[in-house]
C-alpha positions in Angstrom: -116.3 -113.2 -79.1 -112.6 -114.3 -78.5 -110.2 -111.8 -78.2 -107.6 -111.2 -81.1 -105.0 -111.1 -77.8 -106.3 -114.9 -76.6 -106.1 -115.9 -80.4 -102.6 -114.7 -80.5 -101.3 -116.4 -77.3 -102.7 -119.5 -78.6 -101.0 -119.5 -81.5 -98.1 -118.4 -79.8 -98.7 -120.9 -77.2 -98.8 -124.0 -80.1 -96.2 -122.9 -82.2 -99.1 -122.1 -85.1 -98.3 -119.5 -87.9 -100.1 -117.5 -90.0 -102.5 -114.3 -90.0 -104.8 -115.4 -92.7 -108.8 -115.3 -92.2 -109.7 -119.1 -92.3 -107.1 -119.9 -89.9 -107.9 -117.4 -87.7 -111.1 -118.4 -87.5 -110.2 -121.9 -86.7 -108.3 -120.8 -83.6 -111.1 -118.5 -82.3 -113.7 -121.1 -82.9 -111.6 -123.6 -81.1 -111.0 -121.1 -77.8 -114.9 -120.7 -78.1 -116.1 -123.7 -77.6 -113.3 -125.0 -75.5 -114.6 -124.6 -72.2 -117.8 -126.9 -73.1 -118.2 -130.6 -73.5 -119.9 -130.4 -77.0 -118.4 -133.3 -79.5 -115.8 -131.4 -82.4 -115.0 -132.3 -86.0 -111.8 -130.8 -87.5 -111.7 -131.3 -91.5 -109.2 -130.3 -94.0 -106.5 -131.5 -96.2 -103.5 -134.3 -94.5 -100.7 -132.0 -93.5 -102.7 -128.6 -92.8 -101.7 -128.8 -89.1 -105.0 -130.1 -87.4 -103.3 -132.0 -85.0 -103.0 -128.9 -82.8 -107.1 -127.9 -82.7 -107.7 -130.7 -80.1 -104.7 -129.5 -77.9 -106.0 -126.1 -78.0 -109.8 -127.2 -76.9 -108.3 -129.6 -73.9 -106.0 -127.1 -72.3 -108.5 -124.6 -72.6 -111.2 -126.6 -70.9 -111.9 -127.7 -67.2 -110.5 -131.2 -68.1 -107.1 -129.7 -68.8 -106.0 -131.3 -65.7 -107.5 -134.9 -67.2 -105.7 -137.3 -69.4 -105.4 -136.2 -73.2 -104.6 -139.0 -75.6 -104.8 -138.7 -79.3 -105.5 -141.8 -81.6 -104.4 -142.5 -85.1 -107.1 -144.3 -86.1 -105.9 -144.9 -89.2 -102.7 -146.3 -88.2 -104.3 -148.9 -86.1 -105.1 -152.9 -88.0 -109.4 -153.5 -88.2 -108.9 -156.3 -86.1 -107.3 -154.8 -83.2 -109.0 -151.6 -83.3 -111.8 -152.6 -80.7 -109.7 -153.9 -78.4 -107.0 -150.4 -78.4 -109.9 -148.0 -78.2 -112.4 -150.3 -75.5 -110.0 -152.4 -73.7 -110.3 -156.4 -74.1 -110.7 -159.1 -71.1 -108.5 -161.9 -70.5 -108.9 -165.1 -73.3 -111.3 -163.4 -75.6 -108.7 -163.9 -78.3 -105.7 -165.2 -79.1 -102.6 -163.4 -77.5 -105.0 -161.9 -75.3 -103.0 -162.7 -72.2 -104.5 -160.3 -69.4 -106.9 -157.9 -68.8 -106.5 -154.6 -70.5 -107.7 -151.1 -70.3 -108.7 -149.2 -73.2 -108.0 -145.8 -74.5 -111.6 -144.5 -73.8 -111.0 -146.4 -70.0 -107.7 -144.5 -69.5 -109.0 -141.0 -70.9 -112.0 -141.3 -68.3 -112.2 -137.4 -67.5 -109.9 -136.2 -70.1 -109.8 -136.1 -74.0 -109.3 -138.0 -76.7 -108.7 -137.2 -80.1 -109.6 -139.5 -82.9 -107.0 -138.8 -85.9 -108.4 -140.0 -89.1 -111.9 -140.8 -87.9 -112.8 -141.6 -91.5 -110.9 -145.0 -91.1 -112.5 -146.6 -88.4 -114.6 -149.8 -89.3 -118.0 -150.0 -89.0 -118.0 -151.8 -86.5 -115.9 -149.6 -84.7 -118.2 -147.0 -85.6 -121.6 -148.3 -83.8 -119.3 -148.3 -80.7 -118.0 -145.4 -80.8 -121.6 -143.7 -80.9 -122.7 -145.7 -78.5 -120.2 -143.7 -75.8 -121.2 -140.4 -77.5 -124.7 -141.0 -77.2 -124.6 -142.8 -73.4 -121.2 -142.6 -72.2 -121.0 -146.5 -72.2 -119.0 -149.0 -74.0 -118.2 -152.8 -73.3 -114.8 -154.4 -73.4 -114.3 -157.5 -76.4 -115.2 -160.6 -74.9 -116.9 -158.5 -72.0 -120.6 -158.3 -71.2 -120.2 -156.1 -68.6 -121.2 -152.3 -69.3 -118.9 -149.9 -68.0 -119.1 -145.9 -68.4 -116.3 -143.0 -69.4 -116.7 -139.5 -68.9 -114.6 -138.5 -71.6 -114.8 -135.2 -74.3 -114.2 -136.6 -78.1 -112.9 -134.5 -80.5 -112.0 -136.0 -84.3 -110.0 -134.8 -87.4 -110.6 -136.4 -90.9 -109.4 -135.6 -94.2 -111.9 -137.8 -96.1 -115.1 -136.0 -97.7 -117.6 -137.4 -95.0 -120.6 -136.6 -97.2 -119.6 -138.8 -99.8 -118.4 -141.5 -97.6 -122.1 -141.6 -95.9 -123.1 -141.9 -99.3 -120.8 -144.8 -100.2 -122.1 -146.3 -97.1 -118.5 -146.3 -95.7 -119.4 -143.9 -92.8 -122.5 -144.2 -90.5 -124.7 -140.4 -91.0 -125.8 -140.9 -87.5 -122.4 -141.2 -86.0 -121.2 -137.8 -88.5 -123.6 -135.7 -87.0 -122.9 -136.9 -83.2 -119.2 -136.4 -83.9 -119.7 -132.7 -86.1 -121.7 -131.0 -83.5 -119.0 -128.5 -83.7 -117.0 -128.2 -87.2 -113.7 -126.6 -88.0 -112.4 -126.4 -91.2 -108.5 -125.5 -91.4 -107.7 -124.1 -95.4 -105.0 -125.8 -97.3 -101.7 -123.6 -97.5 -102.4 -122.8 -100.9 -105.6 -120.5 -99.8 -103.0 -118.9 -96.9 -100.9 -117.2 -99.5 -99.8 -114.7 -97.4 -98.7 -117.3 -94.9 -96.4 -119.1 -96.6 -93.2 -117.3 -96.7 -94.0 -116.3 -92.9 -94.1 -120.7 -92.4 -90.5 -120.6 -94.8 -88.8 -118.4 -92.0 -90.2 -119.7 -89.2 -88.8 -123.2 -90.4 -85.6 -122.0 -92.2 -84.8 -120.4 -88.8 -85.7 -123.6 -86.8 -83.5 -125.5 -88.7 -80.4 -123.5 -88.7 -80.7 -123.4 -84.5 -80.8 -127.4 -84.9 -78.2 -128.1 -87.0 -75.9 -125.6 -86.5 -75.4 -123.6 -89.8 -76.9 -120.1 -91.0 -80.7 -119.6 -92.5 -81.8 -120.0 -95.5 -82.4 -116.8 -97.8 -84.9 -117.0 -100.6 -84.1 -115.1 -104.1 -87.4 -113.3 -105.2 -87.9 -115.5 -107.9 -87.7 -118.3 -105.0 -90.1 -116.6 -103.3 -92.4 -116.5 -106.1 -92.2 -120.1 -106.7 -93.4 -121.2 -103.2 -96.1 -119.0 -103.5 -97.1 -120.4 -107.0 -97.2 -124.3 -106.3 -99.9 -126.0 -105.3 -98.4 -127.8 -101.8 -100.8 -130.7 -102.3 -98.4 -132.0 -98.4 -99.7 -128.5 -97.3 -97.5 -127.5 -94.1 -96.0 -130.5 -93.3 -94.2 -130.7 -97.5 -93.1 -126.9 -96.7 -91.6 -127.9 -93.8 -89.4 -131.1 -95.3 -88.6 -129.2 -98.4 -87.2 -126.3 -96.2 -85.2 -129.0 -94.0 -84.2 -130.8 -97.1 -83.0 -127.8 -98.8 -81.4 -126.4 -95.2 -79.0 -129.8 -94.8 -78.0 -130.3 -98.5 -77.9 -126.9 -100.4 -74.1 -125.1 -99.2 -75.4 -121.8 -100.6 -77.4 -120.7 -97.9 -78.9 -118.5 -100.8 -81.9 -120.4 -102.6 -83.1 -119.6 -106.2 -86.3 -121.2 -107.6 -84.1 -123.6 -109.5 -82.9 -124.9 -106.3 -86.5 -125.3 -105.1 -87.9 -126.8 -108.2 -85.9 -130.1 -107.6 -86.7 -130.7 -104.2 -90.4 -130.4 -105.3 -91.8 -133.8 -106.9 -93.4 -132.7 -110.6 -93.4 -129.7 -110.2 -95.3 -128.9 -113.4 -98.0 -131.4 -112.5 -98.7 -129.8 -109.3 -99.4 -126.7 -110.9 -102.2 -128.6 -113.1 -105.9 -127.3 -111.8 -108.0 -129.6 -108.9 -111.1 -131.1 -110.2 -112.4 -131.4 -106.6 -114.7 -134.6 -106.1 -114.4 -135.6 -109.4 -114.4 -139.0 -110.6 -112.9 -141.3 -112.9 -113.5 -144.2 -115.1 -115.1 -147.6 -112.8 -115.3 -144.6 -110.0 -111.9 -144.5 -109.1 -112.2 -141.2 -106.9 -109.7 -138.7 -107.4 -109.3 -137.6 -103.7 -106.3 -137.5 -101.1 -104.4 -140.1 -104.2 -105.3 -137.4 -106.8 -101.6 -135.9 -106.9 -100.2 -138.9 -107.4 -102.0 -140.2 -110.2 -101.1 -136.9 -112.1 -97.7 -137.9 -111.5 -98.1 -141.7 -112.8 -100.5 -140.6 -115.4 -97.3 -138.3 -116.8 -94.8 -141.0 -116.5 -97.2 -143.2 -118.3 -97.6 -140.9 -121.1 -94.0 -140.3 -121.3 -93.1 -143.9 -121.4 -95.6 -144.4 -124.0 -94.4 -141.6 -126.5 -91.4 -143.6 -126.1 -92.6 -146.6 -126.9 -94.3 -145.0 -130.1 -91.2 -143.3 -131.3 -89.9 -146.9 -131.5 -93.3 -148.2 -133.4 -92.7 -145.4 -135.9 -89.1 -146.2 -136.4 -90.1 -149.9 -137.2 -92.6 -148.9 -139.6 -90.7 -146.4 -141.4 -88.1 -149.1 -141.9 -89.7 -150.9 -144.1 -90.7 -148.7 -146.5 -87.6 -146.4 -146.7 -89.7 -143.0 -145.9 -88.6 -140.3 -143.4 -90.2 -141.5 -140.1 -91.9 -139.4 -137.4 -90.9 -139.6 -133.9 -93.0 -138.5 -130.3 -90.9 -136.8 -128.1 -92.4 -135.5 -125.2 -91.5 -131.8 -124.6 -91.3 -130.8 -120.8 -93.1 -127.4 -121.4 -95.3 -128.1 -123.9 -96.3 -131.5 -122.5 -97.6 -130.1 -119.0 -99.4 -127.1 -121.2 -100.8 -129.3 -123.8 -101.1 -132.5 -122.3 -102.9 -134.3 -125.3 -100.9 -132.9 -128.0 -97.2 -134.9 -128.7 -94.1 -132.3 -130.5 -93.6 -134.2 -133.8 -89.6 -134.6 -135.2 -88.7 -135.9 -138.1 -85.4 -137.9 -139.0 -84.3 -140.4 -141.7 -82.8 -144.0 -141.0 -81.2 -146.3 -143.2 -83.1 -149.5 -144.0 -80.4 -151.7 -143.8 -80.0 -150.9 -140.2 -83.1 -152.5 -139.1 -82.6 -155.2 -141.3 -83.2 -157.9 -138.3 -85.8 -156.7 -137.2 -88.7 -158.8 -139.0 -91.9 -158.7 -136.4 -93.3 -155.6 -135.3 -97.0 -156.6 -134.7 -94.8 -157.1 -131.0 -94.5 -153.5 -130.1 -98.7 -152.9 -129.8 -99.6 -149.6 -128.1 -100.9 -150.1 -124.4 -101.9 -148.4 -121.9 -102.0 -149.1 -118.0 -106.0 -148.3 -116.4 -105.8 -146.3 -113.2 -106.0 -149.1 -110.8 -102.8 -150.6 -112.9 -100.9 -147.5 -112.5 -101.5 -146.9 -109.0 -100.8 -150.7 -108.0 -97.2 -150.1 -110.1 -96.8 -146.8 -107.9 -97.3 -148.6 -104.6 -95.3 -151.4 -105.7 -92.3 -148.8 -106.0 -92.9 -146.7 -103.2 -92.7 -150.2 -100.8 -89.5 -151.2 -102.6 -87.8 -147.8 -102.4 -89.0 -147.9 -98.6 -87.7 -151.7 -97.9 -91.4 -152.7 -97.4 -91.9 -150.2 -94.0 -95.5 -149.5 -94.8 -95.7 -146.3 -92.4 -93.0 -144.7 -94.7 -94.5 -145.9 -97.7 -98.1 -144.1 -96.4 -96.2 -141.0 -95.3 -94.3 -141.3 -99.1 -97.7 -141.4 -101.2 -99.8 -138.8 -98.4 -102.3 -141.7 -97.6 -103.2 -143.1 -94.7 -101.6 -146.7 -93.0 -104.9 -148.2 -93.0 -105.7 -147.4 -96.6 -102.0 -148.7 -97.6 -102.9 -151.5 -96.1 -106.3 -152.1 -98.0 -104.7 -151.4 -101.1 -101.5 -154.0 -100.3 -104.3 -156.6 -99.7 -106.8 -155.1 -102.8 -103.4 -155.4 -105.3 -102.1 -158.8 -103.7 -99.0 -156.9 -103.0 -97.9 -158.9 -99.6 
């Protein structure tokens, strides 16, 4: 049993926040089995802080004095991932102009921490279990086996189960690599956290740039505790910088809030966790935002009925009814349009003579999402990591959807 004292300092220690159960519990589990060499699996939603667990576990364990290097493996291209992680030799492909060394070569009595295990090919993957299972691994274009002594310990925010079902992830490899799981909650189940992360950052961010903190109004304080975070810690913390650096009041009401937090209505909308929809488009880490392209959709398309109706009424004189979307109303009954009527005169429409032009469409889920990237790369000048960052999904799956949507 780990001492609530040891918990603390660790938290204290890591710059981590919060009282709640389920992190607690991470923490303590983390100091348990620090001192061991037993593989760990840290799951939970992108942004919930994970990154710390395996810095806690090395520095806590008799290879703190080793080398610790952590690895995005998302961040990394499929073809070169072999060669980053187990080194390459000299000519065994192009560019490869010397020998080189390879993370699990360099870590050789130390740690390494696979970010985003989830994303790691195949391939990759009957390697990598080959060092968890023997402590051996072979450079590319090597035939020489060489060993590492190293402790592995991996993070993912992808539903493993289902990706073993998918055939995406090997089960072997899951159960070498989860020996140990810890799950860290999202910030909405740390309630009681929240505001405690809002002063800790507000505070931060008035040291660095000089000016006075933040205050939150009670109905500001009620918002934050409302929304969903579907960024978790890391959205809390750029919404408080954001608001910190632009905002001259340095007293913040929930209107203030409410536009520095994208769709703010949507986000409120309930998870359908693991759902799926049509084709088996999987509402996962994308699922917020498709709510928020499914809205714009459905606003652009009340729109574009509003102008059917108005065509359709002008031929015949009558009063003509027109879709307006109603910000309230839409969010709390998504499926049912506020009706309006008005009156035009016929003679004002006069040139218009085809209308079978203006058909109702409608965008599938793929089509929406491909529009969405498309944006996000232009509004980010094609940098891919900012456009990843911008939609909360990984490089590598930007990059498989760039390729997917022929959006080079």
């Amino acid at each position: 049993m780990v001492a609530l004292s040891d918990i603390q300092q660790a938290k204290q220690r890591f710059g981590i926040i919060g009282n709640t159960p389920g992190l607690l519990r991470a923490v303590s589990r983390a100091l348990q089995i620090a001192p061991t060499d037993l593989s760990v699996l840290i799951t939970g939603e992108s942004g919930t802080g994970k990154e710390f667990f395996p810095q806690i576990i090395h520095t806590n364990s008799h290879r703190k004095h080793g080398r610790y290097i952590a690895v995005n493996c998302g961040a990394i291209p499929e073809g070169t991932i072999d060669s980053e992680l187990f080194g390459h030799e000299k000519g065994s492909f192009t560019g490869a102009l010397a020998d080189r060394k390879g993370y699990f070569e360099e870590a050789d009595g130390g740690t390494i921490f696979l970010d985003e295990v989830g994303e790691l090919p195949l391939t990759t993957q009957a390697r990598l279990l080959r060092v968890l299972e023997s402590g051996e691994f072979i450079k590319v274009g090597s035939s020489k086996v060489q060993k590492t002594n190293v402790r592995i310990v991996a993070a993912t925010n992808v539903n493993m189960i289902k990706a073993i079902s998918e055939g995406k992830f090997r089960e072997d490899l899951f159960y070498r690599l989860n020996t140990v799981p810890i799950e860290l909650p999202p910030l909405r189940d740390r309630m009681d956290d929240i505001l405690l992360l809002f002063r800790k950052f507000s505070n931060d961010f008035a040291e660095k740039y000089r000016m006075p903190a933040i205050q939150l109004t009670d109905d500001a304080k009620n918002l934050l505790l409302t929304y969903r975070w579907p960024g978790n810690i890391r959205q809390l913390k750029n919404v408080t910088e954001q608001i910190s650096i632009f905002e001259t009041s340095r007293e913040v009401s929930a209107d203030i809030i409410k536009s520095y937090l994208p769709s703010y209505n949507v986000e409120r909308l309930p998870v359908v966790s693991g759902s799926e929809g049509k084709d088996g488009f999987l509402f996962g880490n994308e699922r917020e935002m498709l709510y928020q392209i499914i809205f714009e959709m459905r606003k652009e398309m009340n729109e574009l009925k509003s102008i059917v109706d108005n065509l359709a009424a002008s031929e015949n004189g009558h009063g003509l009814k027109v879709y307006t979307p109603e910000h309230n109303t839409a969010i709390t009954h998504p499926t049912v349009p506020v009706v309006k009527t008005f009156h035009i005169d016929k003679e004002s429409t006069e040139d218009v003579h085809d209308e079978s032009v203006f058909e109702e469409t409608s965008l599938s889920l793929e089509d929406a999402e491909k529009e969405m990237i498309r944006k996000s790369l232009e509004r980010n000048n094609g940098k891919r990591k900012k456009t990843a960052e911008e939609l909360k999904i990984s490089e590598r799956t930007l990059y498989r959807k760039i390729k997917e949507y022929n959006l080079e």
